[in-house]
N, CA, C and O atoms as a GROMACS GRO file, in nm:
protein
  556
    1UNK      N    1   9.717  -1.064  -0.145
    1UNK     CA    2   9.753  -1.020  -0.277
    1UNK      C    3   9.640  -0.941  -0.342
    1UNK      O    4   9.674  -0.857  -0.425
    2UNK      N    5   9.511  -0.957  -0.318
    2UNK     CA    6   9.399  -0.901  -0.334
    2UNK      C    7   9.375  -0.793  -0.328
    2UNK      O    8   9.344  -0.715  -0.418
    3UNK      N    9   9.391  -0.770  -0.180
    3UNK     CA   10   9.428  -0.618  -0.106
    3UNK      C   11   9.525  -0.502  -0.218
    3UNK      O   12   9.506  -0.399  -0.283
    4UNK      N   13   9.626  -0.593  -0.189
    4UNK     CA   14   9.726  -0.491  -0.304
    4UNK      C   15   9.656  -0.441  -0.409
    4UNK      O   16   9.618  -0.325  -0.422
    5UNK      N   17   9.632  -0.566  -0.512
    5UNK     CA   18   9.593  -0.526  -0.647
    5UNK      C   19   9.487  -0.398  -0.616
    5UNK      O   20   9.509  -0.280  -0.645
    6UNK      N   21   9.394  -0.439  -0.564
    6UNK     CA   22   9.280  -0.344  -0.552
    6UNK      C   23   9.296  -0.202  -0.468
    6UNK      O   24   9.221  -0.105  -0.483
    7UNK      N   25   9.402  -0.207  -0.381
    7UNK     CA   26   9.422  -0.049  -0.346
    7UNK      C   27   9.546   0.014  -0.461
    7UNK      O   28   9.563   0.136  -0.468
    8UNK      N   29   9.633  -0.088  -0.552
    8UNK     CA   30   9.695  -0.005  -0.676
    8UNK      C   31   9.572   0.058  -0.747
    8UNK      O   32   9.560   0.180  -0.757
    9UNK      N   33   9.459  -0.051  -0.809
    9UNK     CA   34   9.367   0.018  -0.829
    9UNK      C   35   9.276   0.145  -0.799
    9UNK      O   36   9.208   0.206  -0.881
   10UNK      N   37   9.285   0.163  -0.697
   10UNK     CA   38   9.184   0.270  -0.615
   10UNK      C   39   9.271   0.394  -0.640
   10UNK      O   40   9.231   0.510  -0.649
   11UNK      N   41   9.369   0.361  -0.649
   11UNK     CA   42   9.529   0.456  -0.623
   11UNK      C   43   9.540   0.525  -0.777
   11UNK      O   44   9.552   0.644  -0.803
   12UNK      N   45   9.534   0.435  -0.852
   12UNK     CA   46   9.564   0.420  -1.010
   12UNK      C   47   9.428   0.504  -1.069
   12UNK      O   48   9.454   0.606  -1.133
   13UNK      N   49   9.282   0.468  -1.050
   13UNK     CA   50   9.180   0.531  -1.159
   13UNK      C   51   9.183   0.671  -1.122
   13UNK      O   52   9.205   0.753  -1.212
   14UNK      N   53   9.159   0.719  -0.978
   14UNK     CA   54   9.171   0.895  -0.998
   14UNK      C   55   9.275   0.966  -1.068
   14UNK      O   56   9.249   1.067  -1.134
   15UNK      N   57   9.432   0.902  -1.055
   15UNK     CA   58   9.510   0.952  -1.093
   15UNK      C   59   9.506   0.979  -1.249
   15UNK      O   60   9.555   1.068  -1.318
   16UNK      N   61   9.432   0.874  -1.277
   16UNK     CA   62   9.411   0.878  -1.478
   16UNK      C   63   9.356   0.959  -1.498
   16UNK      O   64   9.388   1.050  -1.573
   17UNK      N   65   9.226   0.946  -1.418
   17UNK     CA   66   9.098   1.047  -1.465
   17UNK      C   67   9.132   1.213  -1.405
   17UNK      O   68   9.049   1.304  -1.400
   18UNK      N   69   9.247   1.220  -1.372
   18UNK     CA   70   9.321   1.359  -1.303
   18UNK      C   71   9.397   1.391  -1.449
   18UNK      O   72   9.392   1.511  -1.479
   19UNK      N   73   9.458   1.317  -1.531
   19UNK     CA   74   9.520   1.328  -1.647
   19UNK      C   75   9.473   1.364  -1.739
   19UNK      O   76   9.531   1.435  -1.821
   20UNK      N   77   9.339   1.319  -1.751
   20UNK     CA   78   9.280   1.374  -1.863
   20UNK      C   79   9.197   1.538  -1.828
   20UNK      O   80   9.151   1.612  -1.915
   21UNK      N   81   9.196   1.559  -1.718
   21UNK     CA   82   9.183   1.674  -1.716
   21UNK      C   83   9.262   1.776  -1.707
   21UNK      O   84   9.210   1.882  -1.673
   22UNK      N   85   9.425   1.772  -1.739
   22UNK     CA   86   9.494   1.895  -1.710
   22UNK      C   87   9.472   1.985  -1.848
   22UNK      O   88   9.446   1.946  -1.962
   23UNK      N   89   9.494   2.137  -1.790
   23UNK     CA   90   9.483   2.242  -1.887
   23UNK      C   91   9.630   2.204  -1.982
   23UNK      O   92   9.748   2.174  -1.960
   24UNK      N   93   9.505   2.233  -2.142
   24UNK     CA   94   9.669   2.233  -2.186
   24UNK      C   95   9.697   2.362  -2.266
   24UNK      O   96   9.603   2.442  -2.265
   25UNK      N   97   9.811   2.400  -2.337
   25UNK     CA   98   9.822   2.520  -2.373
   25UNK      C   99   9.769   2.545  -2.527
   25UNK      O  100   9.811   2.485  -2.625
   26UNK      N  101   9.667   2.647  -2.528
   26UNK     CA  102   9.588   2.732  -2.600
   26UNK      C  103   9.668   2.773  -2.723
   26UNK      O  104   9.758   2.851  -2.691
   27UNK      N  105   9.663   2.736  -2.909
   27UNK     CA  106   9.724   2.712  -3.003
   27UNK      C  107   9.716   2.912  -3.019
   27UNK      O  108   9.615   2.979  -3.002
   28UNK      N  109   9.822   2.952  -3.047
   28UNK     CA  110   9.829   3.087  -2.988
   28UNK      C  111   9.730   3.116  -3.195
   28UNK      O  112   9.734   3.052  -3.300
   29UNK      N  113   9.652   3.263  -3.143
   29UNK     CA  114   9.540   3.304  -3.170
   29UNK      C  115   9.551   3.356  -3.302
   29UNK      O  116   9.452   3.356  -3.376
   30UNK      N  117   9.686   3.410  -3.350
   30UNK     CA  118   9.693   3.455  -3.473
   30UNK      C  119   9.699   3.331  -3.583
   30UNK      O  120   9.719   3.212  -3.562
   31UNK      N  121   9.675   3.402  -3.711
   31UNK     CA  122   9.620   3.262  -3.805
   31UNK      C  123   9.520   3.126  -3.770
   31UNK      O  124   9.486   3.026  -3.833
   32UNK      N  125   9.497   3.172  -3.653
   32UNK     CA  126   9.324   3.095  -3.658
   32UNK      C  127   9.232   3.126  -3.740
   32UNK      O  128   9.212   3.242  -3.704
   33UNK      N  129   9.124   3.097  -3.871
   33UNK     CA  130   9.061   3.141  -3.931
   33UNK      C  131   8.902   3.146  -3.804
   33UNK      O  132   8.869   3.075  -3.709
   34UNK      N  133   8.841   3.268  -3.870
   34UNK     CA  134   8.762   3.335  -3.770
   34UNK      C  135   8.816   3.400  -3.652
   34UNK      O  136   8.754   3.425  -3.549
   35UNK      N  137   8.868   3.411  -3.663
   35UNK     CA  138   8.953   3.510  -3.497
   35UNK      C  139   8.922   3.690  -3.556
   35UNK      O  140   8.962   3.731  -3.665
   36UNK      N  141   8.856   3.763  -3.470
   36UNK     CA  142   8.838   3.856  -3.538
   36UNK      C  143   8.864   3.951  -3.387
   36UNK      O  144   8.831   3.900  -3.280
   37UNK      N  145   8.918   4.070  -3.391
   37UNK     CA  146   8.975   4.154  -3.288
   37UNK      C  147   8.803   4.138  -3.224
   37UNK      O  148   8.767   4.078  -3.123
   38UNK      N  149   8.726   4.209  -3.315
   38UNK     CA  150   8.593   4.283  -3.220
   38UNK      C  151   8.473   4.182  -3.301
   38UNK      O  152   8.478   4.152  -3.420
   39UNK      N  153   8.403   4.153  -3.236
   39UNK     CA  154   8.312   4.046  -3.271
   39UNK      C  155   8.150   4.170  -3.335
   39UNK      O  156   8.150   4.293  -3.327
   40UNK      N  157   8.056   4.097  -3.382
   40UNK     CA  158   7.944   4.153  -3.366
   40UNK      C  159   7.880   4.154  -3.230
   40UNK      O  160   7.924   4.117  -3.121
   41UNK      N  161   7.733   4.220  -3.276
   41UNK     CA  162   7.627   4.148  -3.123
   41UNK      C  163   7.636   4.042  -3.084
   41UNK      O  164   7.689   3.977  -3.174
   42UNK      N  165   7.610   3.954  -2.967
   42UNK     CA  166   7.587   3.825  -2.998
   42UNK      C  167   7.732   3.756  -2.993
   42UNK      O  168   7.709   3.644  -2.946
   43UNK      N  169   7.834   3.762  -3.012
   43UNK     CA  170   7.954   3.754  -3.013
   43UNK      C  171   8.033   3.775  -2.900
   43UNK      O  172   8.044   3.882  -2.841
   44UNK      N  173   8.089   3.672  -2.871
   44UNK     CA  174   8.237   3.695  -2.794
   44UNK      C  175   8.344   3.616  -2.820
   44UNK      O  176   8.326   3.512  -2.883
   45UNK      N  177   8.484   3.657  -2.769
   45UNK     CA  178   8.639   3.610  -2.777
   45UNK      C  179   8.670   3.602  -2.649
   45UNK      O  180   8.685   3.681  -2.556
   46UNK      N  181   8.681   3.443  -2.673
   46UNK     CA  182   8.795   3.441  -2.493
   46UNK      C  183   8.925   3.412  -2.531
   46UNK      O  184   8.960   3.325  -2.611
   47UNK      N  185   9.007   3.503  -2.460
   47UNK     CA  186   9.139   3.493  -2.506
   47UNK      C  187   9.230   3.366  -2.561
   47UNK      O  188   9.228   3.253  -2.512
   48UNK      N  189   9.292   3.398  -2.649
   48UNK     CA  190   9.368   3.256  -2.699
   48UNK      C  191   9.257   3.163  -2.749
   48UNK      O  192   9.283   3.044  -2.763
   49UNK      N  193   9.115   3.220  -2.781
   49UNK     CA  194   9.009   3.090  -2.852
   49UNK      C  195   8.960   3.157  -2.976
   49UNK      O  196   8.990   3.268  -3.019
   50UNK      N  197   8.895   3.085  -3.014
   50UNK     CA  198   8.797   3.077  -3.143
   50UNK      C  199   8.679   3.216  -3.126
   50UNK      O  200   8.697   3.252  -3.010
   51UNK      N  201   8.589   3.291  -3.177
   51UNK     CA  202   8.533   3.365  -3.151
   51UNK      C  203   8.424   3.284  -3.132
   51UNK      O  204   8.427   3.191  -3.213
   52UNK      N  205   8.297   3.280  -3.035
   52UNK     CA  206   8.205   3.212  -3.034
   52UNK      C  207   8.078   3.265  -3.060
   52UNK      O  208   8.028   3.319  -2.961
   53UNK      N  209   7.981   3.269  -3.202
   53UNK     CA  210   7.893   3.340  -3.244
   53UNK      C  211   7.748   3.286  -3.233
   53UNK      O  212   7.714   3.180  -3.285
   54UNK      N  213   7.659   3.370  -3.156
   54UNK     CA  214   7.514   3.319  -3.173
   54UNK      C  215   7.423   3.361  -3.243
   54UNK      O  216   7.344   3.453  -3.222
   55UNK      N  217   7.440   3.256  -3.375
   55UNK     CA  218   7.321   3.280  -3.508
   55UNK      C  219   7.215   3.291  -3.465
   55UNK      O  220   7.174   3.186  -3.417
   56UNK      N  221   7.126   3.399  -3.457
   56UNK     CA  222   7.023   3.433  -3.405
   56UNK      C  223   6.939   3.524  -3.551
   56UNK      O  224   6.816   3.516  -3.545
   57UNK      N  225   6.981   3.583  -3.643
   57UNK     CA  226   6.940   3.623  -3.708
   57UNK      C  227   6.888   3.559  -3.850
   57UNK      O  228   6.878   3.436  -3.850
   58UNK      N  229   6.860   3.614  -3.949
   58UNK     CA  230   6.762   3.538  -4.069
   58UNK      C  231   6.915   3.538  -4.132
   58UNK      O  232   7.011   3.598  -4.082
   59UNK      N  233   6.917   3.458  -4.252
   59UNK     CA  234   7.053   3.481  -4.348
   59UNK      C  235   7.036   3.557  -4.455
   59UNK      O  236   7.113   3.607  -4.536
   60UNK      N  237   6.913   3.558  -4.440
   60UNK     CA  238   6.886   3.650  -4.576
   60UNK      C  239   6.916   3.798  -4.511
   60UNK      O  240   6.959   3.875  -4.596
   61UNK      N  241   6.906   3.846  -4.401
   61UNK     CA  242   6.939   3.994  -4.359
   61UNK      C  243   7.060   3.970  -4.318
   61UNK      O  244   7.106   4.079  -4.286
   62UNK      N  245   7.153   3.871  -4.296
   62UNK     CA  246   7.282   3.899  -4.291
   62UNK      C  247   7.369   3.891  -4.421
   62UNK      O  248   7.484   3.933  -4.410
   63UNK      N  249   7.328   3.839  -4.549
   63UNK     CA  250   7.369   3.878  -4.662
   63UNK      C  251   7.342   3.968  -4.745
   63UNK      O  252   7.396   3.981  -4.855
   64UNK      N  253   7.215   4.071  -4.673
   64UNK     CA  254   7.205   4.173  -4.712
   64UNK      C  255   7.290   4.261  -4.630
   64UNK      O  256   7.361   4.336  -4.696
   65UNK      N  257   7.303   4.271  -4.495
   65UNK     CA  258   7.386   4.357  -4.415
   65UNK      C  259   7.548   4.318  -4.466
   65UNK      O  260   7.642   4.388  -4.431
   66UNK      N  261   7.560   4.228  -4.529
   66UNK     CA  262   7.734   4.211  -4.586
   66UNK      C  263   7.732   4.270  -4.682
   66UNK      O  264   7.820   4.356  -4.681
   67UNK      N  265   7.649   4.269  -4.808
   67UNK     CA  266   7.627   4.340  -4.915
   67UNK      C  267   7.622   4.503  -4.921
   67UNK      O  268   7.668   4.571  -5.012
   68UNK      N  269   7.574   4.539  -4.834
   68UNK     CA  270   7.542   4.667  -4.772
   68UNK      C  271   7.690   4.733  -4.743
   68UNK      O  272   7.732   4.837  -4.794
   69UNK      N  273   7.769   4.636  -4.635
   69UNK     CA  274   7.860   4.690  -4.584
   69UNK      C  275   7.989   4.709  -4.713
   69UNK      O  276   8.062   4.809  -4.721
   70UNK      N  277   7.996   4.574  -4.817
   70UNK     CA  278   8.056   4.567  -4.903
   70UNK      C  279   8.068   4.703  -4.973
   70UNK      O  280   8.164   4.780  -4.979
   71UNK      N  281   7.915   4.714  -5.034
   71UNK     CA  282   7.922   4.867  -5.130
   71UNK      C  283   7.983   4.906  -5.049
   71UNK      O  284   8.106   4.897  -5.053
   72UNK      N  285   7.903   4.974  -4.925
   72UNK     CA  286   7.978   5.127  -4.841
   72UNK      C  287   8.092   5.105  -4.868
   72UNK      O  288   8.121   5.146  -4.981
   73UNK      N  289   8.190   5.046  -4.802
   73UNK     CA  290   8.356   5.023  -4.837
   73UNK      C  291   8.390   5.085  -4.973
   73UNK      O  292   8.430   5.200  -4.996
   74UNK      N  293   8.369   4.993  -5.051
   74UNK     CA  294   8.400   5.048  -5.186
   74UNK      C  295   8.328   5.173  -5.228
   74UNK      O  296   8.386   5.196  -5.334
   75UNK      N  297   8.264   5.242  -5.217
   75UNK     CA  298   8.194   5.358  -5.257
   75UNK      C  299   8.297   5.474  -5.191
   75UNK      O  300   8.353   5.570  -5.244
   76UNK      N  301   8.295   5.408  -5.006
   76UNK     CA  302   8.375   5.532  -4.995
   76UNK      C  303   8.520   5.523  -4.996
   76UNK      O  304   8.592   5.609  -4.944
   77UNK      N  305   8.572   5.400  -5.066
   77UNK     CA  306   8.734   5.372  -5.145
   77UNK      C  307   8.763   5.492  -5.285
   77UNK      O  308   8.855   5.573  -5.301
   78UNK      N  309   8.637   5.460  -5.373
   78UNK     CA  310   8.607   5.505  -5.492
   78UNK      C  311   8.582   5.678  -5.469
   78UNK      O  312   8.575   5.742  -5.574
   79UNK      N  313   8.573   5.731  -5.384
   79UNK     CA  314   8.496   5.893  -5.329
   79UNK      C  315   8.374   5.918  -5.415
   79UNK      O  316   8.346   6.012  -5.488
   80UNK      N  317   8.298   5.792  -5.382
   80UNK     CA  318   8.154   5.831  -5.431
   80UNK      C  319   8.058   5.831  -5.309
   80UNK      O  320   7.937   5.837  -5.329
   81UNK      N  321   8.113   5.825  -5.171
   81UNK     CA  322   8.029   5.876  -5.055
   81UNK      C  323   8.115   5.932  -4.984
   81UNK      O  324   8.225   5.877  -4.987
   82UNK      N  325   8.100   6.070  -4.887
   82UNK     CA  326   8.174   6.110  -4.827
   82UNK      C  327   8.177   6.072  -4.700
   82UNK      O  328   8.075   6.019  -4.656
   83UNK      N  329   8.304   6.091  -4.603
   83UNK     CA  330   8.272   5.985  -4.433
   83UNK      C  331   8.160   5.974  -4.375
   83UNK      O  332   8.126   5.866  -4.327
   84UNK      N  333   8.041   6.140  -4.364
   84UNK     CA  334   7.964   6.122  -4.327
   84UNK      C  335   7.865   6.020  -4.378
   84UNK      O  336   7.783   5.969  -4.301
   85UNK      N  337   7.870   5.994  -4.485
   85UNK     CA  338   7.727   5.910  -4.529
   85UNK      C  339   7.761   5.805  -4.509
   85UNK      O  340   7.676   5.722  -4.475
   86UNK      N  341   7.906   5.766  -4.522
   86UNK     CA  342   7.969   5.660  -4.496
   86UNK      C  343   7.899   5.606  -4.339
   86UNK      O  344   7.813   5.519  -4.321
   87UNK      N  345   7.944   5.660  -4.274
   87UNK     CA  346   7.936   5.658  -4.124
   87UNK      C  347   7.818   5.616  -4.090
   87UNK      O  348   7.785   5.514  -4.030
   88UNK      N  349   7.744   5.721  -4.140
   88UNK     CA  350   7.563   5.730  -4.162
   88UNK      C  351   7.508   5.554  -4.188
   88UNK      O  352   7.442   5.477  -4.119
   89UNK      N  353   7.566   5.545  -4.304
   89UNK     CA  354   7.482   5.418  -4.338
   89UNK      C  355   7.581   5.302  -4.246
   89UNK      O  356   7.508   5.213  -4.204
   90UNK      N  357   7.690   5.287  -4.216
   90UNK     CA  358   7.735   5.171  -4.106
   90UNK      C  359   7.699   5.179  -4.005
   90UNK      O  360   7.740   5.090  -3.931
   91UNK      N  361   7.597   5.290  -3.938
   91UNK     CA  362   7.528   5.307  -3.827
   91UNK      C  363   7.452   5.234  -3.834
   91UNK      O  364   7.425   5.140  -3.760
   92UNK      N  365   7.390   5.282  -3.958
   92UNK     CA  366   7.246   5.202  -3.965
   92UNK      C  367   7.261   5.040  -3.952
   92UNK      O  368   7.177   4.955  -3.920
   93UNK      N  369   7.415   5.026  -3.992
   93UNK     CA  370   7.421   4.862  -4.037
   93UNK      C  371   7.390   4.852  -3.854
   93UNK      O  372   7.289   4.819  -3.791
   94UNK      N  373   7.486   4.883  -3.824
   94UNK     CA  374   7.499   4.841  -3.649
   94UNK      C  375   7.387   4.810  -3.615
   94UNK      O  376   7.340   4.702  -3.580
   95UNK      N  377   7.323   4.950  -3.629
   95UNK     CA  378   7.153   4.927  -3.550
   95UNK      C  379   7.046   4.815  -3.579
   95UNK      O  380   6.963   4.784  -3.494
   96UNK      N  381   7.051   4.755  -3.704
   96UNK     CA  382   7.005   4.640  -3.798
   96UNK      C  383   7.088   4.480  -3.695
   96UNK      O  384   7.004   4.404  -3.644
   97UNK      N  385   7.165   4.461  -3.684
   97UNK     CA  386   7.284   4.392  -3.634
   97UNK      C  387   7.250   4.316  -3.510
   97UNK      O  388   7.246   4.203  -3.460
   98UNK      N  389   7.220   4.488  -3.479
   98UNK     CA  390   7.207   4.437  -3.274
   98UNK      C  391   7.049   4.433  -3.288
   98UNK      O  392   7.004   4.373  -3.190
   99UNK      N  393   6.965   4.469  -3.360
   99UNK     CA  394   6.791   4.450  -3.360
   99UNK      C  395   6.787   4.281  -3.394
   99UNK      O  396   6.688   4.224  -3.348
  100UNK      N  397   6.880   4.203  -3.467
  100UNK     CA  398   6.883   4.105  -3.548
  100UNK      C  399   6.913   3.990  -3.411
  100UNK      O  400   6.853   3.887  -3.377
  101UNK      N  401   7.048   4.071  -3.349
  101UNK     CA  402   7.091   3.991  -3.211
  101UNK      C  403   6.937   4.013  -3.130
  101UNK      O  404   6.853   3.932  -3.170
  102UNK      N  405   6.912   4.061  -3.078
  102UNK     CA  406   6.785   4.125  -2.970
  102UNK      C  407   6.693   4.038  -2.987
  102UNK      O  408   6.654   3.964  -2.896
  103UNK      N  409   6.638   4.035  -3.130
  103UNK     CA  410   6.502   3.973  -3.189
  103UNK      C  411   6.548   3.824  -3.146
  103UNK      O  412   6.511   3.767  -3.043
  104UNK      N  413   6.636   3.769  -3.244
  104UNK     CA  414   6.686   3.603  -3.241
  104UNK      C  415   6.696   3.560  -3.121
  104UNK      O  416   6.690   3.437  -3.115
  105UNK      N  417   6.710   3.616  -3.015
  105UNK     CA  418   6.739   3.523  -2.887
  105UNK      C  419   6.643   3.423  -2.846
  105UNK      O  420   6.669   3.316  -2.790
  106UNK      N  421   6.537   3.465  -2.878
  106UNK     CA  422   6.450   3.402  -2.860
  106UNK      C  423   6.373   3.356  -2.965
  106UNK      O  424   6.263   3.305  -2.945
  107UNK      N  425   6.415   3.367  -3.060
  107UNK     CA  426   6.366   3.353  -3.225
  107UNK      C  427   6.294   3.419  -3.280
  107UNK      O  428   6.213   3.484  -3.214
  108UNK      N  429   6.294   3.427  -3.425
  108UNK     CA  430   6.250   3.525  -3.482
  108UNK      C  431   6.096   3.517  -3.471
  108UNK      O  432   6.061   3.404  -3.438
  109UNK      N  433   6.004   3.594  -3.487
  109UNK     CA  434   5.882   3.599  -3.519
  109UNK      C  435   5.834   3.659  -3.663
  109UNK      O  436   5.918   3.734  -3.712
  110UNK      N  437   5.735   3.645  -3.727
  110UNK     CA  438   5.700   3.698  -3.836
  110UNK      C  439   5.755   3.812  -3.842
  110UNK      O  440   5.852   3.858  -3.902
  111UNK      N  441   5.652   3.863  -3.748
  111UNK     CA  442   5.680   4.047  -3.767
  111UNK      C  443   5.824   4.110  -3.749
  111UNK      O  444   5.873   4.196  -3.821
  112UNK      N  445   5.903   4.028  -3.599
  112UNK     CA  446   6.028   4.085  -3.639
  112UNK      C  447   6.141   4.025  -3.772
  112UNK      O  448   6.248   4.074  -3.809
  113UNK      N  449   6.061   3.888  -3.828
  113UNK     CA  450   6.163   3.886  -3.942
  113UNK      C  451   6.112   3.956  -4.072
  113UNK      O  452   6.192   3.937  -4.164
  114UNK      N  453   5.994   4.038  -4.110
  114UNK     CA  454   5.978   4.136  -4.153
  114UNK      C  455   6.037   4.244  -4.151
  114UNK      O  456   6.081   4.281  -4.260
  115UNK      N  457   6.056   4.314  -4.056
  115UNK     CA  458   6.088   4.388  -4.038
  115UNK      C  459   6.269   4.409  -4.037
  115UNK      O  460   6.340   4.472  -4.116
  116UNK      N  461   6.283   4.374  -3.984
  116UNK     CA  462   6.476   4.288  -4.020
  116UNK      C  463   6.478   4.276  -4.178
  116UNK      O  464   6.561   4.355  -4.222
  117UNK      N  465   6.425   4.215  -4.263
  117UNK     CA  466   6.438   4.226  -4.371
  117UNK      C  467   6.418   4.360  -4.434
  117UNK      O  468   6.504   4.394  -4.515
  118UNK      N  469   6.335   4.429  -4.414
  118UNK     CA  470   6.292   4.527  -4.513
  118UNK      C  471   6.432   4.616  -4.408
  118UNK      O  472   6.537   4.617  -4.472
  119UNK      N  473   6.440   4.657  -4.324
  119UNK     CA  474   6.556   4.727  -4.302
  119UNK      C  475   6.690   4.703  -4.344
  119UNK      O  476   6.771   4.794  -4.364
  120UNK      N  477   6.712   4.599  -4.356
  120UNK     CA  478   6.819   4.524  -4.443
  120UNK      C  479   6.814   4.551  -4.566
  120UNK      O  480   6.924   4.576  -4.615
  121UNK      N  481   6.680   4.560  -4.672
  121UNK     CA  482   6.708   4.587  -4.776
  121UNK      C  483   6.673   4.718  -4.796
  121UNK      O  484   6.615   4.729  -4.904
  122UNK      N  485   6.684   4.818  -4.741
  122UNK     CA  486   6.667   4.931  -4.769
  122UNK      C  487   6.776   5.010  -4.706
  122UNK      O  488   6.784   5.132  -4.722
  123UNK      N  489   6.863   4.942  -4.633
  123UNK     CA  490   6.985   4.994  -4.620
  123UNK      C  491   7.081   4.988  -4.731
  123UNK      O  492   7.141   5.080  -4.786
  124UNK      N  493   7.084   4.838  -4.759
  124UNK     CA  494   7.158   4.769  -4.944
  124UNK      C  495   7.134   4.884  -5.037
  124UNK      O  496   7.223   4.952  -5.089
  125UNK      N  497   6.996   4.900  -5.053
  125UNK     CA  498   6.971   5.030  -5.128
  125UNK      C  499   7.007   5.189  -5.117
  125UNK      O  500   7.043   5.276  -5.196
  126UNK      N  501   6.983   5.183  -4.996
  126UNK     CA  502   7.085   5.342  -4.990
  126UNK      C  503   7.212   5.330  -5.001
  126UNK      O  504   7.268   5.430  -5.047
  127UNK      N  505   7.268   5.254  -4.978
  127UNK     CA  506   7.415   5.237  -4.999
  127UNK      C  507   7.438   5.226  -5.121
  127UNK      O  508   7.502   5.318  -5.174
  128UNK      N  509   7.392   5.105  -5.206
  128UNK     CA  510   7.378   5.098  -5.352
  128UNK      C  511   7.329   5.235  -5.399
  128UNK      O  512   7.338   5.204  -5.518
  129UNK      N  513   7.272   5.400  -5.406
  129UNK     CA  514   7.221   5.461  -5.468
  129UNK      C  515   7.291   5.581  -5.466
  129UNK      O  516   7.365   5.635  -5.383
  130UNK      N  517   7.232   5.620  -5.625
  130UNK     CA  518   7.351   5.742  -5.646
  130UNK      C  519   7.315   5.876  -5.519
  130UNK      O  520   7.223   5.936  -5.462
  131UNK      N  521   7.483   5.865  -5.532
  131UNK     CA  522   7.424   6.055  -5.431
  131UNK      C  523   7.376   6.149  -5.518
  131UNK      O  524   7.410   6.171  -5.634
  132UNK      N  525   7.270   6.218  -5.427
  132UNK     CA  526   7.189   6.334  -5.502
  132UNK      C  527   7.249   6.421  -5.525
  132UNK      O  528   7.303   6.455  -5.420
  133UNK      N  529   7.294   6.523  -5.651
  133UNK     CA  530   7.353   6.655  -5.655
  133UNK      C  531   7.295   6.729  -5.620
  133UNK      O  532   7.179   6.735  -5.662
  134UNK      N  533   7.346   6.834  -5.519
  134UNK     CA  534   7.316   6.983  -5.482
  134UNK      C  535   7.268   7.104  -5.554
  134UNK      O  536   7.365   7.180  -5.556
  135UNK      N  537   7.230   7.125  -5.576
  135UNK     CA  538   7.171   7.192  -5.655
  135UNK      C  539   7.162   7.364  -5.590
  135UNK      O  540   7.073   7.371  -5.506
  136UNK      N  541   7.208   7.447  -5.604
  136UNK     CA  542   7.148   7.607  -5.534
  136UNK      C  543   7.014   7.612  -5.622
  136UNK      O  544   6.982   7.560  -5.729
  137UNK      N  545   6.951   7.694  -5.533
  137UNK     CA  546   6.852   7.786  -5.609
  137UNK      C  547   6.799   7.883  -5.685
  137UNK      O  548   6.693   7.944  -5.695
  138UNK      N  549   6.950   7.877  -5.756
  138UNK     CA  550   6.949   8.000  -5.901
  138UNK      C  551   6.956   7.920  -6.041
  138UNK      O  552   7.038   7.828  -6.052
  139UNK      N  553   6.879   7.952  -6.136
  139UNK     CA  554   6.879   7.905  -6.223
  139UNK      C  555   6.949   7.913  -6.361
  139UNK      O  556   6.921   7.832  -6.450
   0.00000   0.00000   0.00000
C-alpha cells in the first residue's frame, strides 16, 4: 500500500508543478495605462505587455525634457514656432534623451549629470523664448 501511495505521489508533484507553469493568455494591450506605440531610449514593448523602462536618467532633466516638449507642442499648436524650429528643438530633445539613456547605464557621474542638466535647461529655454523678428537691412 506504500508503494502505491508514494508512486501516486511521484506521479502527482511534477504534474502540479507542470500547472503552474502553463502560458496563460496576455490581457490584450489596449487600455493598459503606460502602453505607448514607440518607447524612449532605454525602452522596450513586448507584444501584448507593459512597456518596460530603464530609469537611468536624473528627474530633474526628465522634467525639464517634458516641460520642454510641452511648450514646443503648444507653441507650435498656437503658430508661434514654425515646423522647422519645431523639429529643431525635438531633435535636440531626442539627443538629450538618448545622452541621458547612454550616461545612466552605468550611472550618472558628476560631470555627466551636469551636463544633462544644463542641456535640459537650455533646451526649456529655447523653446520657452520668443522668436526673433527678421529684420531686412533697410531702414
Amino acid at each position: 500500500m506504500r508503494s502505491i501511495v508514494a508512486a501516486m505521489v511521484l506521479v502527482a508533484l511534477p504534474s502540479a508543478a507542470h500547472a503552474q507553469f502553463q502560458p496563460q493568455p496576455m490581457p490584450p494591450a489596449a487600455g493598459l495605462p503606460g502602453i505607448v506605440e514607440r518607447g524612449p531610449p532605454g525602452s522596450f514593448r513586448l507584444p501584448g505587455m507593459v512597456e518596460i523602462r530603464a530609469d537611468t536618467g536624473d528627474r530633474a532633466v526628465a522634467h525639464d525634457l517634458r516641460e520642454a516638449r510641452e511648450t514646443i507642442e503648444r507653441r507650435r499648436e498656437n503658430g508661434e514656432l514654425t515646423r522647422r524650429e519645431a523639429r529643431r528643438l525635438r531633435r535636440e530633445a531626442r539627443v538629450v534623451e538618448r545622452l541621458a539613456y547612454r550616461y545612466g547605464r552605468d550611472g550618472l557621474s558628476d560631470p555627466e549629470r551636469r551636463e544633462l542638466t544644463l542641456r535640459a535647461q537650455t533646451l526649456r529655454s529655447q523653446s520657452a523664448a520668443p522668436r526673433l523678428q527678421r529684420t531686412s537691412g533697410r531702414p
